[in-house]
N, C-alpha and C positions, 0 to 999 in steps of 0.2 A: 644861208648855209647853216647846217644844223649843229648842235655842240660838238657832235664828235667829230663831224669834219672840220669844225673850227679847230679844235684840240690836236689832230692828227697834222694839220698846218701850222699849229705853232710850233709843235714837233719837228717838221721838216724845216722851217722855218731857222730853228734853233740850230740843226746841223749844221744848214749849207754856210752859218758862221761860225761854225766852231771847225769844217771840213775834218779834217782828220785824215789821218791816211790808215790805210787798213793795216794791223800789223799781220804779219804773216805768221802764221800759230800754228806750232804742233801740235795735231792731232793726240789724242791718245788712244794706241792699240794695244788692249789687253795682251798678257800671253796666254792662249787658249789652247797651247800645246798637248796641257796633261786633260784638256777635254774631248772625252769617245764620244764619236760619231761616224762612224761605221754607215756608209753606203754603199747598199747592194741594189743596183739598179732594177727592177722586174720589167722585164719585154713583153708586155701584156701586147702589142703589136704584133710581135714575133709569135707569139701562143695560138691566139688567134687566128694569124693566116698560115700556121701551120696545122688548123685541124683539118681531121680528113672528112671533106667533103660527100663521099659518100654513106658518112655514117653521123649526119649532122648533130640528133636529138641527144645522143649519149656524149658524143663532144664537147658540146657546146655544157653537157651537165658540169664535163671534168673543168672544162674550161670555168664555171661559177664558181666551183668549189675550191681552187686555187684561187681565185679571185673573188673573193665572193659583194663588197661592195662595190667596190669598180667594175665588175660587171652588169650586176643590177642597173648603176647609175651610167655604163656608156651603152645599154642595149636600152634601157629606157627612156633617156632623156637627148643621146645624139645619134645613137642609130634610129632611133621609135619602134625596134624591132618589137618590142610588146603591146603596142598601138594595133587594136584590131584595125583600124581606118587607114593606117599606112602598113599596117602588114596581114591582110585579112585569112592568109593562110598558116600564122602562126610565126611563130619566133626564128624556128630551127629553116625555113626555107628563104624567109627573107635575108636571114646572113648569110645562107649561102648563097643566093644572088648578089648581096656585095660583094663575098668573095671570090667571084668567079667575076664581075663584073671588069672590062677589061681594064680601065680607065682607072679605078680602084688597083686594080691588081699593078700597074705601072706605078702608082704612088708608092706603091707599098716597094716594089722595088728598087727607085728611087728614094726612099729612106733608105732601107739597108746597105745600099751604095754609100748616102753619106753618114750611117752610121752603123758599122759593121761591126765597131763596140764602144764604149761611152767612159773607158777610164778617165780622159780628161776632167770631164763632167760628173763624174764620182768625184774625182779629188776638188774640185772646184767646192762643191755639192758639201761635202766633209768641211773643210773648211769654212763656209757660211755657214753650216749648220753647229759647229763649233763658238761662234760667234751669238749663234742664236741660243743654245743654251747658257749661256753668259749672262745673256743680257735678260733671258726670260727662263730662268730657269723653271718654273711652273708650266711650263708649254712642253706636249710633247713635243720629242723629235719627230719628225716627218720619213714615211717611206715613201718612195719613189718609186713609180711606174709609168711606162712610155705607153703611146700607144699612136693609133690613125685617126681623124677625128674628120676627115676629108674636110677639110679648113672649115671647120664647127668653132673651135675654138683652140686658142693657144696653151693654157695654163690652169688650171682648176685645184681649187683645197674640195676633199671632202674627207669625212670621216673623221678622225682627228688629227689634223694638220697635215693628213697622207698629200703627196699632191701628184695629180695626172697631166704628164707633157704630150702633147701633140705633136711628132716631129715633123707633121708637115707643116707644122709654120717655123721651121726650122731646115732650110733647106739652100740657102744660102741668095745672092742678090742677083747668079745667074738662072736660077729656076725660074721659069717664065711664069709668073703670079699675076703679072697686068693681063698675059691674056688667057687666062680663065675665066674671067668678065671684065672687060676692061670696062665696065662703070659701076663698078664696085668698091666707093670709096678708101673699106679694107684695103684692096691691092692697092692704092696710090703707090707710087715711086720714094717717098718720104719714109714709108711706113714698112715696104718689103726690103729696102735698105736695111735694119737689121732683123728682119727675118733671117739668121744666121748662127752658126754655130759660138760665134763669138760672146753672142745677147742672150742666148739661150737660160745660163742661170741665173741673169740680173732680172728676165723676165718672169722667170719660176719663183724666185725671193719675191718679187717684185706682188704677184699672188698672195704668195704665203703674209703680206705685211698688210695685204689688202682684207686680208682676214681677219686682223688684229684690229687695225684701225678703222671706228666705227665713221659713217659718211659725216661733215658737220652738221651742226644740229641748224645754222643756219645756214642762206645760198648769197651773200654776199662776197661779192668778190675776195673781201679779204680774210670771210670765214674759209673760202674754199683755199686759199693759199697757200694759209698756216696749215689746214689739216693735209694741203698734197706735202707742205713743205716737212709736217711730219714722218708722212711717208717716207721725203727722198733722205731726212736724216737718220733713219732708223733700218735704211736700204744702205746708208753712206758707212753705218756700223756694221753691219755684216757682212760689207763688200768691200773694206777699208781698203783692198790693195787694188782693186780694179778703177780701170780709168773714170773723171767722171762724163766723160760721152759716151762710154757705154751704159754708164744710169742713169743718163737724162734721154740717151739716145737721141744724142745730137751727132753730130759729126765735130772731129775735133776743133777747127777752124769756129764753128759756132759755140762749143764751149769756151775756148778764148775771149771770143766775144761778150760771153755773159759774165766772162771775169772781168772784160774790159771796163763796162757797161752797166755795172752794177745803182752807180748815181743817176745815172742817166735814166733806166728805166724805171726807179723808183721817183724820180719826178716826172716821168710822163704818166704814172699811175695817180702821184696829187694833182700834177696840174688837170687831167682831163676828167677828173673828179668819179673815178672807178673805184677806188679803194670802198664803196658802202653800195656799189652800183649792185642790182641784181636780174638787170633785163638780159638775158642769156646771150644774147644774138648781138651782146657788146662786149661781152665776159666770157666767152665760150672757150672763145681759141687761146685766151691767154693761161687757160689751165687743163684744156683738153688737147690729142691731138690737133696737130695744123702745123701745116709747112713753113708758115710766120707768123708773128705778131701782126695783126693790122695795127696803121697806126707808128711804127717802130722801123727803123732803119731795114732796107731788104737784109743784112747777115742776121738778123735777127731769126730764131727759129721760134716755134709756134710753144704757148707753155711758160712764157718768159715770169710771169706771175709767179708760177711756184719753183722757179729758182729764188724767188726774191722770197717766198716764205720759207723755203729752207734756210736762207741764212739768216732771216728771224728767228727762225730754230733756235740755229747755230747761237746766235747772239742768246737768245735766254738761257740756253743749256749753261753757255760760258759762264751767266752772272749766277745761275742755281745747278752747281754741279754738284747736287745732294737730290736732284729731282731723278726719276729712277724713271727707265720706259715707260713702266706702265704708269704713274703718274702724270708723265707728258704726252702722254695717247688721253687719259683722263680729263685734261686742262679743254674743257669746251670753250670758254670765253676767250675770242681770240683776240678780241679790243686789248681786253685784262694783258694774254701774254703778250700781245707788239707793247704795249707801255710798262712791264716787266721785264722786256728784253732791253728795251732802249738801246732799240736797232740804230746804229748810225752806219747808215750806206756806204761804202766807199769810195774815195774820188777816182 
């Protein structure tokens, strides 16, 4: 066994006799009241499928110019309408074969069905982004544009911190998503579960923090922990009133669980000697999606890792609450902060 995992053992070691019971601690929620943030949604969706089709080339120009990098970056990179190889006749004919396409044209109408206007998600939207100039006040604010991405992708930063939603991955748990291709891991059952209006701006933050925080600099299990568990602490500040099975995207009964369970699955991480592991295909599922834990009771949900680095967060933030976001996005060494949090699990 090598020093650090010996070191990481006397540490757990140390706990499970001193156990401890967790105390239950109040949060701290700024008041971010007298902070503007003003959301005005742009239906870059709506724009779009309402250009007139028989006048595409001058359309499509006004449509740039209203838009002009979110259009660039969704005709280039998710439509490929600029791709002479998938659009060999030019820009203006291949959208409008999307937008006449009929299959295309039902999605789009099923968005507007379930989103015919988005104040909830403004005031949601205002409120995180309140939070986030708080906490980063050197970041811009972010604007907001919707669009269709035909299940391209959910969430994207571009530009400065602007960010572009796809609402068809937001279309709720009755929208039939397994059968589009039902062996398409994406649609699992697990995953279109919050495919919904509810997850929508934990998903869109969710983005925006993935922007901030750089990958770790290593891939051991407990490099990747810390840096998801930064994540879900810096997602837990700008969402402090939303449930946390909306930002784990669990389902309630398995957040319970991971409040239950907290000792537990921090000693099936020393005993089975994961904590320095880096083979993917034994570490994968406990930080990426997956429906469970292998390895971990069935209530268990997939991810269980970076619950347990979030509250190593938690725990350093507690003992250095003079360390500022961007210095704990900064903190690489993640040995360094599990033995400056002096995480003690709870029973």
């Amino acid at each position: 066994m090598s020093a650090k995992r010996m070191q990481l053992f006397a540490f757990f070691i140390s706990v499970t006799l001193i156990w401890g019971c967790q105390l239950e601690e109040q949060e701290f929620i700024p008041d971010v009241s007298g902070i503007e943030a003003e959301v005005d949604i742009r239906r870059f969706d709506q724009a779009l499928f309402q250009l007139d089709t028989n006048d595409m080339q001058p359309e499509l120009q006004k449509l740039m110019e209203a838009y002009p990098e979110l259009s660039t970056l969704y005709f280039t990179h998710i439509l490929r309408a600029n791709d002479p190889r998938t659009a060999p006749d030019g820009p203006a004919p291949y959208v409008k074969g999307f937008l006449q396409h009929e299959s295309v044209r039902n999605l789009y109408d099923s968005v507007q069905v379930h989103y015919p206007n988005m104040s909830d998600i403004e005031a949601e939207l205002e409120q995180a982004f309140r939070f986030f100039q708080y906490y980063f006040p050197d970041e811009p604010v972010p604007n907001v544009s919707t669009l269709i991405s035909e299940y391209a992708i959910a969430a994207f930063v571009y530009g400065e911190n602007d960010l572009g939603i796809s609402l068809d991955y937001f279309l709720g748990q009755d929208y039939p998503y397994q059968k589009l291709n039902p062996r398409d891991p994406a649609f699992s059952a697990y995953l279109t579960r919050t495919f919904n209006r509810e997850h929508l701006t934990s998903k869109a933050i969710q983005t925006l923090i993935n922007g901030l925080v750089p990958p770790a600099r290593q891939q051991r299990l407990l490099d990747l922990m810390v840096n998801n568990g930064k994540k879900l602490y810096i997602l837990d500040k700008l969402l402090p009133y939303a449930p946390d099975s909306i930002k784990l995207e669990v389902t309630g009964p398995q957040a319970e669980w991971l409040e239950d369970n907290e000792l537990e699955m921090w000693a099936f991480l020393i005993k089975e000697d994961l904590m320095y592991e880096t083979d993917n295909r034994k570490i994968r599922k406990l930080v990426d999606y997956s429906p469970h834990s292998p390895g971990m009771p069935e209530e268990a949900p997939g991810r269980t890792a970076n619950w347990v680095g979030w509250q190593i967060i938690r725990a350093y933030m507690e003992k250095h609450p003079e360390t500022t976001m961007q210095e704990l996005i900064a903190l690489e060494d993640a040995q360094g902060l599990l033995d400056a949090s002096r995480y003690k699990p709870g029973r």
